[in-house]
C-alpha positions, 0 to 999 in steps of 0.5 A: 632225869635228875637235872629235869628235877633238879630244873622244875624244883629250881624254877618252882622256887624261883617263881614263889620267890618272885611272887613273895617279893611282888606281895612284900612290895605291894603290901608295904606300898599300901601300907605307907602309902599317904592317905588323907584323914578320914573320920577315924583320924585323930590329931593331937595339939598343944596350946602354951598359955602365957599367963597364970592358971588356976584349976577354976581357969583350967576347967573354964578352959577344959568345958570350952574345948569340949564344947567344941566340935570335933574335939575328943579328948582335953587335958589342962595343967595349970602348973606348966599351962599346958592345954593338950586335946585331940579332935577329928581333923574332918571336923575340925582344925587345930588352928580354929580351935585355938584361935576361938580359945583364945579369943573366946576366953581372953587368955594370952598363948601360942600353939606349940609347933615341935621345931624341925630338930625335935621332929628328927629326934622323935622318929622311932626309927633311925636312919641308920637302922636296917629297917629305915634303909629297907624303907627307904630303898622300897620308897624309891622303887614306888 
């Protein structure tokens, strides 16, 4: 009697355990799974202006860039000649945005595009950490 308990209790625990490893797997799946933007997707770019700014050239910037469509949010530094603004990939791209900026104000500069090394380091998980090694293993599986 004992060992037919001891068996239903086994197999019960055994089956919940099976059915809480299924929903783990899927649930990270969908959760990582690559998903194309869609309209609430926000991106951000940088642009290095290559000439001196002064706060009259930044707003000249900051109004142009708002102008258009999809953008969000600009940010302009004229003591480092940084532009950094968000938009709506749907609506929009970083390389037209710039290309029209640069064009349409006469200004000299590049999009900032962080080097394959910069990438590596700004990944908040490492690749020695539990947590990547757990990822990568369900990665595989999928």
């Amino acid at each position: 009697m004992k060992l037919k308990i001891i068996k239903k209790v086994a197999l019960w625990s055994a089956s919940v355990f099976a059915l809480l490893v299924v929903v783990l797997c899927v649930h990270i799946y969908i959760v990582t799974r690559p998903k194309a933007p869609d309209a609430h997707t926000i991106v951000m770019a940088r642009v290095d202006i290559q000439q001196h700014l002064d706060s009259s050239d930044a707003d000249k910037i900051t109004s142009w860039l708002y102008a258009q469509p999809g953008v969000d949010h600009v940010l302009c530094n004229p003591q480092t000649r940084i532009v950094v603004f968000t938009f709506f990939p749907v609506r929009n791209s970083a390389n037209n945005i710039i290309s029209g900026l640069l064009a349409a104000t006469n200004y000299k500069g590049a999009r900032f595009m962080p080097s394959e090394e910069d990438m590596k380091a700004g990944c908040p998980v490492a690749s020695n950490s539990i947590s990547y090694k757990a990822y990568s293993f369900v990665k595989r599986l999928f």
